[in-house]
C-alpha positions in Angstrom: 17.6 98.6 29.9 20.0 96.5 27.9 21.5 98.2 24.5 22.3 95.2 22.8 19.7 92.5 23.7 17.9 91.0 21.1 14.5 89.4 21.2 13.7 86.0 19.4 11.0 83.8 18.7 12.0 80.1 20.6 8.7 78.2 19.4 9.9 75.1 20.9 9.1 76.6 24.1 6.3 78.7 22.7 7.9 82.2 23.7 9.6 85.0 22.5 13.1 85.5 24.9 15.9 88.1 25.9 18.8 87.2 27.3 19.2 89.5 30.3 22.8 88.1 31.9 24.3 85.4 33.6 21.8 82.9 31.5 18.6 84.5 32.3 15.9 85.7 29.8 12.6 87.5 30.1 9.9 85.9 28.0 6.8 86.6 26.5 4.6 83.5 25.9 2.3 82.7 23.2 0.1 80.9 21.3 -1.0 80.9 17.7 -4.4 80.7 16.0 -4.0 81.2 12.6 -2.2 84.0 11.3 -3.0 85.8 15.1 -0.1 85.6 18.0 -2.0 85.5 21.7 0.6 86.5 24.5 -0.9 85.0 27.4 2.2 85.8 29.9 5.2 87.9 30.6 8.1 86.7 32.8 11.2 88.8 34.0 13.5 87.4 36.6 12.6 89.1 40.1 15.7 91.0 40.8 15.4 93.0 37.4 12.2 94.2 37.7 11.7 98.3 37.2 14.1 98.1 34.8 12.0 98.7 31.4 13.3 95.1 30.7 9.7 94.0 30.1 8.9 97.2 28.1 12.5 96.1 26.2 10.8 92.6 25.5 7.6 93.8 24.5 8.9 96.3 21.7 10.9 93.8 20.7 8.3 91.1 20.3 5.8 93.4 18.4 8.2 94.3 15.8 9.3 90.5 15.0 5.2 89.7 14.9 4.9 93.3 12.5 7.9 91.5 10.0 6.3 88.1 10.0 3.2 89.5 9.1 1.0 88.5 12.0 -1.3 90.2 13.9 -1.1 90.1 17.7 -3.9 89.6 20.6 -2.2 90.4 24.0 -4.0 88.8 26.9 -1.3 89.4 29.4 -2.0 91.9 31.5 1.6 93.4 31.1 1.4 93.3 26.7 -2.3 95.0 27.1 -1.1 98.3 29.0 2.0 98.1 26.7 -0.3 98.0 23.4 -2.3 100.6 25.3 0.6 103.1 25.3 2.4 102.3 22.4 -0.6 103.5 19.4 2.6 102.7 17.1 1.5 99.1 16.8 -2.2 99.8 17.1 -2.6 98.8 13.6 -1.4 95.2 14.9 -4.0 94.8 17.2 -6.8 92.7 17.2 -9.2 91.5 20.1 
């Protein structure tokens, strides 16, 4: 995992990011309806996969949706298993 990567919200793109190195970034993408954030897909560069990077990026992106307020529907395969085992943002769950 990386200690000091941060997650944030790039909605020109639609998508939460995290810089990983050399220029990449795993990404969570979205949509909104509402006051409701739908991930719909979860992206991490090949060669860094198995390393709780995704995990990293989900944590990240359910707190920054917890702070704004929001309520999150995961449709990504990845962000449903992750809500799944993480009750600690069950109460952000809808869907």
């Amino acid at each position: 995992m990386l200690a000091n990567a941060i997650v944030e919200d790039n909605p020109t793109f639609n998508r939460y990011e995290m810089p990983i190195a050399d220029g990449l970034i795993a990404a969570a993408y979205y949509r909104t309806e509402g006051h409701i954030v739908i991930l719909t897909h979860t992206e991490v560069p090949f060669q860094y996969s198995g390393e709780g990077i995704c995990s990293q990026l989900a944590r990240g992106v359910f707190d920054i949706i917890r702070e704004s307020g929001r309520k999150v529907m995961p449709t990504c395969t990845f962000m449903v298993k992750f809500a799944g085992q993480h009750p600690e943002y069950s109460d952000l769950i809808v869907g």
